[in-house]
N, C-alpha and C positions, 0 to 999 in steps of 0.2 A: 504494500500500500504506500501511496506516500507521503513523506516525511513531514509533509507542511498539512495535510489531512489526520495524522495522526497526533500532529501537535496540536489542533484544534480543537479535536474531539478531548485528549489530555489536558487541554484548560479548562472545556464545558465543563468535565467530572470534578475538575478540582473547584470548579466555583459553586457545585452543586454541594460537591463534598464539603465544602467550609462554612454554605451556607447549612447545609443540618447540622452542622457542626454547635453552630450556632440554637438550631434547635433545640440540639442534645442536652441542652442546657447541663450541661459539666460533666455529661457520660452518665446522667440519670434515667433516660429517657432510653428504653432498647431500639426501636427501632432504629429512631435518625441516629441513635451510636453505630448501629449496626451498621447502616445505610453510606452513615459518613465514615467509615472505614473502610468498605469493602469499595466505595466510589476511589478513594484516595489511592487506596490499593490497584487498582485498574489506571489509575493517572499515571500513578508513578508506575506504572508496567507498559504505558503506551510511549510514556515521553522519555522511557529506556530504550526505546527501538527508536524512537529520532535520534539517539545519541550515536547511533549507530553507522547516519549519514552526514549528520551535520555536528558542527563545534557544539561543543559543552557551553560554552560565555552564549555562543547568539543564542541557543535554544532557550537556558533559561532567562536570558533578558527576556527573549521574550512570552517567555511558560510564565514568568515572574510578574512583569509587567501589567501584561494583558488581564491577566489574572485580582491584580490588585484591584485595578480601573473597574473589571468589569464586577469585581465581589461588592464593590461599593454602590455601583449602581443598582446590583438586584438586592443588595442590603436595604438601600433609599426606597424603593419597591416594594419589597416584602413584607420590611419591617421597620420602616419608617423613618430610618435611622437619618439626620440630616448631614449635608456635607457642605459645610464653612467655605470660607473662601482660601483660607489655608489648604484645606483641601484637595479643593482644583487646583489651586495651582501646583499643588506636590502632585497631582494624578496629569497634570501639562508635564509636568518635566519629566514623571516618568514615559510617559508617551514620547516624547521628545527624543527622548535617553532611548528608547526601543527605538525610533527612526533613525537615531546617526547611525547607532549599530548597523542596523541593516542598512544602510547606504553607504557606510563609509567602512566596511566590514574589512580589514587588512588583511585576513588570510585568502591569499588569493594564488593559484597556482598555476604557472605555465609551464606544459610539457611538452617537451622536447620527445623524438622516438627517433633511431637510432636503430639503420638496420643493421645485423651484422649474422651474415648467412641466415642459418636455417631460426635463428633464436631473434626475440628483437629487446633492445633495453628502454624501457623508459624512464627518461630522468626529470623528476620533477621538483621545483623549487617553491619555498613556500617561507614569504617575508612574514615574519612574524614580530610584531614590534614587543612582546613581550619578551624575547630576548635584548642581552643588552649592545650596544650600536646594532639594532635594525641587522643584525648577523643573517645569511642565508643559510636554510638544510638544505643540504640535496639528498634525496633517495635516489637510490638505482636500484630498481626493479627488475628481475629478470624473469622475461616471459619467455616459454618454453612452446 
């Protein structure tokens, strides 16, 4: 399935999950404990398999993010809860903070292929600014 699908579906359950969470009013209540368990359980097992394809830092900016924004809203909804002007604006910046991510994303990889007879090597480079001076990896891959 993919990645951008199943990280969707793993925020739904997590905003559902926090919001019984909330239900559960402190793990008193069986169901929504139940409920808000086994939903969180199913997040965190969906947005283990987007880790699979994509970085650790973007998935949760935005598992994290999106998730904050949208708990709040169905909070305001739900259960009336109100959101200050503090608020938005800490729910703009997180929004904000999820947009450079994704647009300004620095791992970014160009590969090189390199034939050499029957085998071919791929070598691929991948700037990574959390290394110190902006240093390049190179992998060399050997496909058979």
């Amino acid at each position: 399935m993919n990645p951008w699908t199943l990280l969707a579906i793993s925020i739904c359950l997590e905003i559902v999950a926090t919001n019984l969470l909330k239900v559960s009013d402190g793990f008193t209540k069986l169901l929504p404990t139940i409920g808000s368990l086994t939903l969180y359980a199913i997040s965190f097992y969906f947005v283990s398999l987007v880790f699979r394809t994509l970085s650790v830092g973007l998935v949760y900016a935005i598992w994290s993010g999106v998730g904050i924004v949208l708990t709040a809203i169905v909070a305001y909804f739900a259960f009336g809860q109100k959101i200050d002007t503090a608020g938005l604006i800490g729910m703009a910046l997180i929004i904000s903070g999820v947009l450079v991510i994704n647009l300004f994303f620095s791992n970014r990889a160009l590969i090189l292929q390199m034939k050499c007879g029957q085998s071919s090597q791929i070598l691929f480079f991948f700037k990574n600014k959390n290394y110190v001076g902006n240093q390049f990896i190179a992998i060399i891959l050997q496909h058979f």
